[in-house]
Structure formats: structure tokens, C-alpha cells
C-alpha angles and dihedrals in degrees: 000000000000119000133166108246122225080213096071132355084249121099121246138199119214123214124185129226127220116226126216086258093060099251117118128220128218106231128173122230121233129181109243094261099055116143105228129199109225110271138141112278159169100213124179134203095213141165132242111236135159093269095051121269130350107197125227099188139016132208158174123199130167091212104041089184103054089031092051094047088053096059089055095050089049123065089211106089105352084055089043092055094042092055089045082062093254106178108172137023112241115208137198112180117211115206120257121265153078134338098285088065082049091056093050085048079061104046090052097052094044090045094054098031076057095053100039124049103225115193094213102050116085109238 
């Protein structure tokens, strides 16, 4: 399903990604080069296949778009995806709040680095 992001005057479709417990997670899908406002967030380097995304990398940041903007800075993990062939930035946003929403950031990283192998996340 298509929608237009607050995020970009582009439009964006958005996938979801099953984690190793079963449940699935909404994400947006961004073009490498999106602009983010900070937010917490579960964002993916991921690959686009015939079966949807494979993702590269997996992360949690409390500030996407700082976070986002050092990995592009850095050759570790941004470098890493790029040479995985990572070719969008897939984002689930996790609703502001207090530590419990952090906890449930968490969850949901740990839940999908456990499903996927991802070259780039040290396991």
C-alpha cells in the first residue's frame, strides 16, 4: 500500500518483516538517501529481492536521523550494507515515550536480528 510520507514529498510503500517469534512488524520503505526526523526507531539495510527485502543490518536508535547520518559518515555498517548490496532503508517507527517504548525498540530488534542472518550485525 502506497502512502505519502511526512517524512518527503515522495511516495513510499511500506513491507512488513516477520521476526523469529512469528509476529510481523509494519516498516516504511525509504530510498538510501531519505532524509529522517529523529524518532525512535527499528531501521533495516536491506535488500530488494523478488520476495520482498532481505535485510543487511538491523538497528534501534533513539534519534533515526542523527543516527542515520552517522552511518553515512562511517564506512563500518553503512559500508558493510552497501557492499551486501543494501538498496533502501526500511523504517518502523516506535511511538514516543518512556522506557517501557524503549523496551519494546528493543524486543523488536532482537526479535527480527534473531529471524534474519544479517551479514553486517554482530551475533
Amino acid at each position: 500500500r502506497a502512502f505519502r510520507s511526512s517524512l518527503d514529498e515522495g511516495i513510499y510503500m511500506e513491507t512488513t518483516l516477520r521476526g523469529a517469534s512469528g509476529a510481523t512488524y509494519s516498516f516504511t520503505v525509504c530510498g538510501l538517501e531519505q532524509e529522517f526526523d529523529d524518532a525512535l526507531a527499528v531501521y533495516v539495510f536491506a535488500q530488494s529481492a523478488s520476495t520482498g527485502y532481505e535485510p543487511v543490518y538491523i538497528g534501534r536508535t533513539f534519534h533515526l536521523r542523527s543516527r542515520i547520518a552517522q552511518h553515512r559518515k562511517e564506512d563500518g555498517k553503512y559500508g558493510c550494507a552497501l557492499k551486501n548490496g543494501a538498496d533502501h532503508i526500511l523504517v518502523h517507527y516506535v511511538a514516543p515515550g518512556d522506557i517501557l517504548v524503549d523496551a519494546e525498540a528493543k524486543m523488536v530488534e532482537k526479535d527480527l536480528i534473531d529471524a534474519y542472518e544479517t551479514p553486517c550485525n554482530m551475533k
